[in-house]
C-alpha positions in Angstrom: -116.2 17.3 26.3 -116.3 15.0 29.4 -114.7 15.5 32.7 -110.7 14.3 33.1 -107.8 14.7 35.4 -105.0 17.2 34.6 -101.4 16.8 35.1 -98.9 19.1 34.4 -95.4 16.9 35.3 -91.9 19.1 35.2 -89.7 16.0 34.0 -90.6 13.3 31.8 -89.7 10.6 33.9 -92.5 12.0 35.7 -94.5 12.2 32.5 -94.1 8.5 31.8 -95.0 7.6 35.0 -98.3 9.0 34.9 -99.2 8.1 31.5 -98.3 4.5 32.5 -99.9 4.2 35.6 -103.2 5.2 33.5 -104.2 3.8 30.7 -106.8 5.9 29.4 -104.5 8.9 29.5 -103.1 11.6 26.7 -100.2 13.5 26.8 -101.2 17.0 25.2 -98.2 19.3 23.8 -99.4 22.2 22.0 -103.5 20.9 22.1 -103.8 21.9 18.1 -105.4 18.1 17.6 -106.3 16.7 21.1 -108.6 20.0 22.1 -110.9 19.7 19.0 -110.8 16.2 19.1 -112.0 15.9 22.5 -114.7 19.0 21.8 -115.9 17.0 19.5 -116.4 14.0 21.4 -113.9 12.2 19.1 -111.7 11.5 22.7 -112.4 11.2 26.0 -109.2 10.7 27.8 -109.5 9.9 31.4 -106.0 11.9 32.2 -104.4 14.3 30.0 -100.8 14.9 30.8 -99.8 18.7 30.0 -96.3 18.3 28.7 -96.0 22.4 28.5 -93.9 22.3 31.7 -91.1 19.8 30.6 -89.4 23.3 29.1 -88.0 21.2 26.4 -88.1 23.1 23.4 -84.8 24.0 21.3 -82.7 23.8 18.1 -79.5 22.9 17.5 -77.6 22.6 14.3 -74.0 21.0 13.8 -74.0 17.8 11.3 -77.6 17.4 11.7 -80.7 19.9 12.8 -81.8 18.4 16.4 -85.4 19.8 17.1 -86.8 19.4 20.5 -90.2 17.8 20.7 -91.8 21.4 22.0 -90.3 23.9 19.3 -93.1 25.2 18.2 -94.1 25.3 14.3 -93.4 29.2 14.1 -90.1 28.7 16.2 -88.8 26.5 13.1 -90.3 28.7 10.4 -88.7 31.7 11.9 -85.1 29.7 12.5 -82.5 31.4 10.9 -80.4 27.9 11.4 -82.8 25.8 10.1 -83.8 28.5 7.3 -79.5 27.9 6.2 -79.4 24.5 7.0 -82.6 22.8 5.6 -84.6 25.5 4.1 -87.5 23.6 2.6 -88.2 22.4 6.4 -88.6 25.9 7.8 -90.7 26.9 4.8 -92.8 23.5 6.0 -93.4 24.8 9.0 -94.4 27.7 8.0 -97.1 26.9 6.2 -98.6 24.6 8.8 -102.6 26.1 9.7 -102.7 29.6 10.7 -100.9 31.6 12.9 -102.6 30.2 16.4 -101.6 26.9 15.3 -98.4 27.8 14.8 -97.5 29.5 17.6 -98.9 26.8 20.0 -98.7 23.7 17.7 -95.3 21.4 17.9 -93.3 19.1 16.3 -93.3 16.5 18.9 -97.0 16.5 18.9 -97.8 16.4 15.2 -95.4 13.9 14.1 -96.9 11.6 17.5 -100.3 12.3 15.8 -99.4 11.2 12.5 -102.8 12.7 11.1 -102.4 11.2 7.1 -102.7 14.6 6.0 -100.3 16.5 8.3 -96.8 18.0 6.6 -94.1 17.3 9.4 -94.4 13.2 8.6 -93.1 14.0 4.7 -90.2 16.0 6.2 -89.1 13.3 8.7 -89.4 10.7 5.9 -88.0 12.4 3.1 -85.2 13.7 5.2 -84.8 10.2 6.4 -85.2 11.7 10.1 -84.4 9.6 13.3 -87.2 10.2 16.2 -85.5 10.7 19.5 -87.8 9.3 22.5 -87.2 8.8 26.5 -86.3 5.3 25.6 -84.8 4.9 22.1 -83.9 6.1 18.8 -86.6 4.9 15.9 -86.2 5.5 12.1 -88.6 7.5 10.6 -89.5 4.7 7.9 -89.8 2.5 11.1 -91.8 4.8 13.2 -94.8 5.6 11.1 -97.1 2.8 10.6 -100.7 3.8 9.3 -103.0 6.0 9.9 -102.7 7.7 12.8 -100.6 5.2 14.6 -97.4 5.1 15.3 -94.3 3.2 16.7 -94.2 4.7 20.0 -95.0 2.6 23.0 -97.4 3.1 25.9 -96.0 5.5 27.4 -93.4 6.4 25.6 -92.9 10.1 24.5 -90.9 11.9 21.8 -88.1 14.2 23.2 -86.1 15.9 19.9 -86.6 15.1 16.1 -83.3 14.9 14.6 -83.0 15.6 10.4 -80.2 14.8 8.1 -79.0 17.9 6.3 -79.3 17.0 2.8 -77.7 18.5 -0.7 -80.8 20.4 -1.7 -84.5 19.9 -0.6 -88.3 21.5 -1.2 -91.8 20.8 -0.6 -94.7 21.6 -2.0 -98.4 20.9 -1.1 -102.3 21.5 -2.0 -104.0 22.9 1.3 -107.2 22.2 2.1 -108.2 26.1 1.7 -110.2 25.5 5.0 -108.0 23.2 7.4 -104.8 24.2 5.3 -103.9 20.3 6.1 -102.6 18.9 2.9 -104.9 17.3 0.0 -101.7 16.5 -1.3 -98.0 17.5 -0.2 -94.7 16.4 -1.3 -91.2 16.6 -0.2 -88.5 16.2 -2.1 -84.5 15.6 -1.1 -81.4 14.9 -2.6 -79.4 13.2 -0.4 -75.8 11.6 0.0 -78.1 7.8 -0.9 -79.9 9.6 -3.3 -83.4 10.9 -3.8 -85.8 10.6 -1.5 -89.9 11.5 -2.4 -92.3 11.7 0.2 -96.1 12.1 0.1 -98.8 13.0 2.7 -102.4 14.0 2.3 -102.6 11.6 -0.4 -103.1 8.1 1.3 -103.8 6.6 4.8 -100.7 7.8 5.9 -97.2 9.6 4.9 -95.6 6.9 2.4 -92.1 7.6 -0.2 -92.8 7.5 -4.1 -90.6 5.1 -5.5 -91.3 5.6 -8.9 -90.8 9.5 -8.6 -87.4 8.7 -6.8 -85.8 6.4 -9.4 -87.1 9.4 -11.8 -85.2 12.2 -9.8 -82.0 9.4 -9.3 -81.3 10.0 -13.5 -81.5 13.7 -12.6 -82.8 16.1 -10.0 -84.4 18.4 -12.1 -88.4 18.7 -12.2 -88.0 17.8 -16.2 -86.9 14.1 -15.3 -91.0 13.7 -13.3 -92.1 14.5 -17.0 -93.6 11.3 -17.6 -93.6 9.3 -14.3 -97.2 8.6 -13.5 -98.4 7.8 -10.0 -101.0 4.8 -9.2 -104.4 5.8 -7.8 -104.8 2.6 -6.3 -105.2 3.0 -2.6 -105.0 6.9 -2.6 -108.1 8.6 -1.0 -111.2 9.6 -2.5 -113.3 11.8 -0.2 -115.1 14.9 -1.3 -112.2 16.8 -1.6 -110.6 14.9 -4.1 -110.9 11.8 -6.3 -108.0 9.3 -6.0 -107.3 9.5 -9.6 -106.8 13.6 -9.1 -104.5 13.2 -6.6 -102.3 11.1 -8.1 -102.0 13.6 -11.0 -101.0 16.4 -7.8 -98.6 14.3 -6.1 -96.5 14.4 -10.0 -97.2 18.2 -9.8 -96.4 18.8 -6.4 -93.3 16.5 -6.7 -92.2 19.2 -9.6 -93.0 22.2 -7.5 -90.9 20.9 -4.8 -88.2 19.8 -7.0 -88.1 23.5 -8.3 -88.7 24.9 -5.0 -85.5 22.8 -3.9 -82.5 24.8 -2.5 
């Protein structure tokens, strides 16, 4: 790990300022990515800005769930509100790594790392979620954009994630027995516009599954996937997994979270 700066700002005005007055710098929320990154070598930040002290964790529930950027992961798994409100979202969260990561791991950081195989990015784009920054509102179908990359600015920072409630929803995913990242993981929501699939762990990034959607759309029932097969054209194929084998888990994951769906 090589030498860097440490800031710890109390407002994110003050945040914004210092990431933009330095280039080379990363905000850090709960560290679960950017410390074993940078251990590794993988990042060498000249300035990382701690943003622990902003206080601005939270949930809210009224005609939508509103999560602040630094809820942690067990904070929504352990949410009665969001367990009545969206359960599939809580049960997400609480299946994200192990119980470190969850208690120091947020939403605001994992959904600003956009790691291809992480589960937060198929909740926010199969609940068709809005991402709430110090500067504007961005569509989840607008705000991831590849592979670790998102829509967010220099500078700019996430400060809530905000989640339609929908009729029923579930997800369902393959860990990784080791990294407990998803091989494959799908979430699955009936909504007032109709069904919404998406998939992460399976491609370079979190992407929706049209084909399983206009399936669900002629009922929401796990029988109606029977049937609907998945391309394995662009899909990874590492040493976990084949691309052809995880287009045959997104169809079964799709049905687990279909079934899962409450």
């Amino acid at each position: 790990m090589e030498n860097f700066n440490y800031h710890r700002p109390a407002s994110v005005d003050d945040a914004v300022k210092a990431a933009t007055a330095r280039p080379d710098a990363k905000y850090m929320s709960g560290g679960m990515t950017l410390i074993p990154t940078m251990k590794q070598g993988l990042a060498s930040p000249s300035d990382i800005i701690d943003l622990g002290a902003l206080k601005n964790s939270g949930i809210s529930v009224g005609a939508t769930v509103v999560i602040k950027a630094g809820t942690t992961h067990a904070e929504v798994a352990h949410s009665a509100e969001v367990r009545k409100a969206i359960p599939a979202l809580a049960a997400l969260a609480g299946g994200i790594g192990d119980p470190h990561v969850r208690n120091k791991g947020t939403i605001g950081g994992s959904v600003t790392n956009n790691d291809p195989a992480a589960d937060y990015p198929s909740a926010c784009l199969g609940l068709g979620a809005t991402i709430h920054t110090n500067a504007r509102k961005i569509r989840a179908e607008d705000f991831f954009t590849g592979m670790f990359s998102t829509a967010l600015e220099d500078g700019e920072v996430i400060t809530a994630v905000e989640f339609p409630i929908p009729r029923k929803a579930g997800y369902a995913k393959f860990p990784n027995p080791a990294s407990r990242y998803a091989m494959v993981g799908v979430f699955v929501a009936d909504t007032a516009d109709g069904p919404r699939v998406a998939v992460t762990g399976a491609g370079a990034g979190v992407f929706r599954a049209s084909a399983l959607e206009a399936a669900l759309g002629k009922g929401f029932d796990s029988a109606s996937l029977t049937g609907t097969p998945v391309p394995a054209k662009d899909l990874n194929n590492d040493l976990h997994a084949s691309a052809e084998y995880r287009a045959h888990l997104i169809t079964v994951m799709a049905k687990r979270a279909v079934d899962a769906a409450k």
